[in-house]
C-alpha positions in Angstrom: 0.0 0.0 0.0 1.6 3.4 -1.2 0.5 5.1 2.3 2.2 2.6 4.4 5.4 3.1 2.4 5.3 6.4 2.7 4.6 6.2 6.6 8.2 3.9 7.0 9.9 6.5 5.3 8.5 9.4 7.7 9.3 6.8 10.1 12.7 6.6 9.5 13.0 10.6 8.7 11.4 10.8 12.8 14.2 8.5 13.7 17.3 10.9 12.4 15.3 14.0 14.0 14.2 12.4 17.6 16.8 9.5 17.8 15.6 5.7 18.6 14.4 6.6 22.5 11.7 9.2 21.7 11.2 7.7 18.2 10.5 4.1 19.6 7.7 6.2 22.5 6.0 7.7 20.2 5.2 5.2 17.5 3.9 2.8 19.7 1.8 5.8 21.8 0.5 6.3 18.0 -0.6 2.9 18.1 -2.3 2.8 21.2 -4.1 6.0 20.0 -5.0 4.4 17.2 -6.2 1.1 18.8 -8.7 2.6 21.6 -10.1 5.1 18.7 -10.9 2.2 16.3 -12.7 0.5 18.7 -15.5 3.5 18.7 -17.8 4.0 16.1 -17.1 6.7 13.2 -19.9 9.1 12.2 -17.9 11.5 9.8 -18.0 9.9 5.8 -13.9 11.5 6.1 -13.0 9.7 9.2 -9.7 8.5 9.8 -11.0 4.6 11.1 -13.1 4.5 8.1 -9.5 3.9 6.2 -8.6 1.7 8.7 -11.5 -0.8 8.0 -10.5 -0.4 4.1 -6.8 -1.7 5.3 -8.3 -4.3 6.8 -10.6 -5.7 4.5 -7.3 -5.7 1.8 -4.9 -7.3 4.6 -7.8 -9.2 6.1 -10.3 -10.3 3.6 -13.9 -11.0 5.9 -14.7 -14.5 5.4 -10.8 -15.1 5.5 -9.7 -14.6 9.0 -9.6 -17.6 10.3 -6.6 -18.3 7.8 -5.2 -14.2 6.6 -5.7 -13.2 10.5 -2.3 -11.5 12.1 -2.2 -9.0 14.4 0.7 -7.3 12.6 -2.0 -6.4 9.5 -4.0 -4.6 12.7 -0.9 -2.9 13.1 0.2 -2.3 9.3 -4.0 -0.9 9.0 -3.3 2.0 11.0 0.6 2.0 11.0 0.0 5.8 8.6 -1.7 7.4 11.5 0.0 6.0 14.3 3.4 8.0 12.6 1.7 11.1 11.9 0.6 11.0 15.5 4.0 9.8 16.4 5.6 13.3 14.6 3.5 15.1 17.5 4.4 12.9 20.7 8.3 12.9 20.1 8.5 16.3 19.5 9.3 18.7 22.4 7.9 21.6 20.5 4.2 19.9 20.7 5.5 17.8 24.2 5.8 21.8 25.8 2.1 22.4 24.4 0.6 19.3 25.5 2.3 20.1 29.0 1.4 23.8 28.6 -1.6 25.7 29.3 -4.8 25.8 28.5 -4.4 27.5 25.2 -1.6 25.8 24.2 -3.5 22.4 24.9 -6.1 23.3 22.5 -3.3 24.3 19.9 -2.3 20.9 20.3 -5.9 19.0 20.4 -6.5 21.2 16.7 -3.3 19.9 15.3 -4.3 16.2 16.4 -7.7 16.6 14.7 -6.0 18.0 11.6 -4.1 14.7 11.7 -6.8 12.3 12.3 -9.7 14.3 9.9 -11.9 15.2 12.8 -12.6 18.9 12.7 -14.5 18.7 15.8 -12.8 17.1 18.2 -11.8 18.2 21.9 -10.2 16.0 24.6 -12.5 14.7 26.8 -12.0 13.2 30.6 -12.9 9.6 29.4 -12.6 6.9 26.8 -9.5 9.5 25.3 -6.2 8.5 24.8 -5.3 11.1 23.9 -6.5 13.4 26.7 -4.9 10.5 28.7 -1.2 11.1 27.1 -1.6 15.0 27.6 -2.6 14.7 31.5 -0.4 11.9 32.6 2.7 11.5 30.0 3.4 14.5 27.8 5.4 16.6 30.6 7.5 12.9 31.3 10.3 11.4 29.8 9.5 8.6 27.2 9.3 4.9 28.0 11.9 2.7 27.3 11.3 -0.7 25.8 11.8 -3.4 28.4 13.5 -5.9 26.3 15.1 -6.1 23.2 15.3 -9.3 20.2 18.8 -9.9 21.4 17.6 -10.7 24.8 14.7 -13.1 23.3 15.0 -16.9 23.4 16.5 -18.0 20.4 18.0 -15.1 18.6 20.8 -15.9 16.3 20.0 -19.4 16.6 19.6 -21.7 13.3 15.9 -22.7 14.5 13.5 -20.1 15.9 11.7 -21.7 19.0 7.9 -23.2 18.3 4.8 -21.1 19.6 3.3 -22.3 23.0 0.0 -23.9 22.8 -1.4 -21.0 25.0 0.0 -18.1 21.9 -1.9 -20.2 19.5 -5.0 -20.2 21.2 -5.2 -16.8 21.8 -4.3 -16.3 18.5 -7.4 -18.1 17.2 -9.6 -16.1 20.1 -8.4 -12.7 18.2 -9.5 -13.9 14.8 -12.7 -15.0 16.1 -13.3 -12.0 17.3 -12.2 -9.4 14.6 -14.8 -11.9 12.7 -17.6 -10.8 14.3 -16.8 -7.2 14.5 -13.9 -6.5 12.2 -12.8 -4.1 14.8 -9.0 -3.8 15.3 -8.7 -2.1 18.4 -9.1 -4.9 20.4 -6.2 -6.7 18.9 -3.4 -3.8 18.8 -4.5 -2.8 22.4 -3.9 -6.4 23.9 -0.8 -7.2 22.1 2.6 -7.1 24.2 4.2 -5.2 21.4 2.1 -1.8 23.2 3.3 -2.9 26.5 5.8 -0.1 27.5 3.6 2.7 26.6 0.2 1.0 28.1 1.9 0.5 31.8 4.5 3.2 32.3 6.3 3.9 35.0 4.4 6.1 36.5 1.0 4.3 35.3 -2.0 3.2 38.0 -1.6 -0.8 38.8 -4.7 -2.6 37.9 -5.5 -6.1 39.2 -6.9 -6.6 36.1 -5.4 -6.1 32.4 -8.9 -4.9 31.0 -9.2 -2.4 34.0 -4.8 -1.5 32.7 -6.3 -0.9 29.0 -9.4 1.2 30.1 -7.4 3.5 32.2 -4.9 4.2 29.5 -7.5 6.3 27.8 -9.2 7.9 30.9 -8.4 11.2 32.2 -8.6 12.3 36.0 -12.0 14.2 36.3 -9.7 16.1 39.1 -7.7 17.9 36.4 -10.2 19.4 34.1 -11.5 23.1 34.1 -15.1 21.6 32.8 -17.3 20.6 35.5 -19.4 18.6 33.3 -20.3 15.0 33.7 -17.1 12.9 33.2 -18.7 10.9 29.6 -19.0 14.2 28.1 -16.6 16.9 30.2 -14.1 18.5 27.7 -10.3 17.8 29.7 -7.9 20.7 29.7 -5.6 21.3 32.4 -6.0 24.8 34.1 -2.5 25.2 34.3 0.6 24.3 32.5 2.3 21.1 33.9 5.6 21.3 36.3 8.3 19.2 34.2 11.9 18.9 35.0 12.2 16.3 31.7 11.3 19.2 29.8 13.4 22.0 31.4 16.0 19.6 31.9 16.3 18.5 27.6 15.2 21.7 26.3 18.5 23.6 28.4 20.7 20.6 27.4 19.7 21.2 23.3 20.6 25.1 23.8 23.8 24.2 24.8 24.9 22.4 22.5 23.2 24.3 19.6 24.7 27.6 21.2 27.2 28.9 19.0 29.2 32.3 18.5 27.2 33.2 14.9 29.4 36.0 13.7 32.6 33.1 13.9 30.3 30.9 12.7 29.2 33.1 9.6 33.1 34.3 8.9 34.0 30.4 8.6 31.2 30.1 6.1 32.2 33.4 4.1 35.9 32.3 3.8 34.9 28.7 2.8 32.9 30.3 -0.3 35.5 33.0 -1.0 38.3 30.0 -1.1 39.2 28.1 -4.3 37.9 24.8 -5.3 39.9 22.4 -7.3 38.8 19.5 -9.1 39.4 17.0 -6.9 37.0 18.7 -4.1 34.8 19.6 -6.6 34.7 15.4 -7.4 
């Protein structure tokens, strides 16, 4: 698919400009965006999910699942989005107006509706991900991954180790169920590929994984400005966040970018004013 080609090249264009750390953060808070807004309804004919069900039904014919059914395809539906989004999360320009005030949290919401083709929408205190990310993770430092494919059993081995029973089972259970609804939330939400960025750190522990997934895209009623009902209160923080992450990497970028320009531009003028031979021309 030409959009999904185009989205690992901005991929890779976020990873020169954020480095692997921040890069890694926000493609997979993309994703979990992505996942808890496909599993709701779309009214607009130019939404954003609608897309993602024409994804699927190329990578995941209906009538088919049982054999075309991966959980990577959920991923690959909504992979386009989940960068765009990702161009937002790991920058600390949009990080400082997520974290900011509340005018510069609606600058952000517009830009994340520009994104995602809703015109309309505003963060709201529950079922929001994205209101979630803005209250409890855009003035933080970015999640790390907990492991890495070196550290997996078997890597570099000449036979890869065989699935357990239990992954094949659950496998089936996922197909069965993007059957009957041929929504893909479910499956991208559930999958341990989303695990460092659904339980951070700083994250509320759940007893249960369904209560960990539902609170990933709620927002504490106790930081909004709106003292509406919490389905339908609009969340923005009255005041800009405290963040030492951000003080902290925004002061170490100056330095190093800090240089003495009128050096700097006499370096530059007597490189241009010097000779070029062939060979540097070559």
């Amino acid at each position: 698919m030409p959009e999904i080609v185009a989205a690992q090249r901005a991929h890779l264009r976020l990873l020169h400009r954020f480095g692997p750390a921040a890069t890694y953060d926000a493609v997979l808070t993309g994703f979990l965006i992505c996942g808890h807004r496909w599993n709701q309804d779309a009214h607009d004919p130019d939404d954003v999910r609608l897309d993602w069900d024409e994804r699927a039904a190329e990578l995941i014919p209906p009538g088919e699942e049982e054999n075309a059914f991966s959980t990577s395809r959920l991923f690959a539906a909504t992979y386009p989005e989940a960068v765009k989004l990702a161009a937002l999360i790991g920058s600390l320009h949009w990080r400082r107006l997520a974290a900011g005030g509340p005018d510069e949290q609606r600058y952000f919401a517009a830009e994340v509706a520009r994104r995602l083709r809703e015109p309309g929408y505003r963060p709201r205190v529950s079922k929001d991900p994205i209101a979630h990310w803005i209250a409890d993770d855009s003035w933080r430092p970015p999640s790390p991954a907990r492991t890495t494919y070196r550290e997996q059993r078997g890597f570099g081995g000449q036979n890869m180790p065989k699935p357990h029973q239990h992954s094949i089972d659950r496998h089936r259970r996922s197909a069965r169920w993007f059957a009957r609804n041929r929504l893909g939330g479910r499956g991208i939400l559930y999958h341990r590929h989303v695990s460092s960025v659904l339980t951070r750190e700083w994250s509320r522990r759940m007893d249960l994984f369904t209560d960990t997934v539902a609170a990933s895209a709620e927002a504490s009623p106790s930081d909004t400005a709106n003292a509406g009902g919490p389905e339908v209160a609009d969340f923005i923080r009255p005041t800009a966040a405290q963040s030492d992450y951000l003080d902290g990497v925004l002061a170490a970028v100056f330095a190093q970018t800090e240089r003495p320009w009128n050096k700097l531009i006499a370096r530059r003028a007597g490189r241009a004013r010097s000779p070029r031979t062939r060979h540097d021309r070559q």
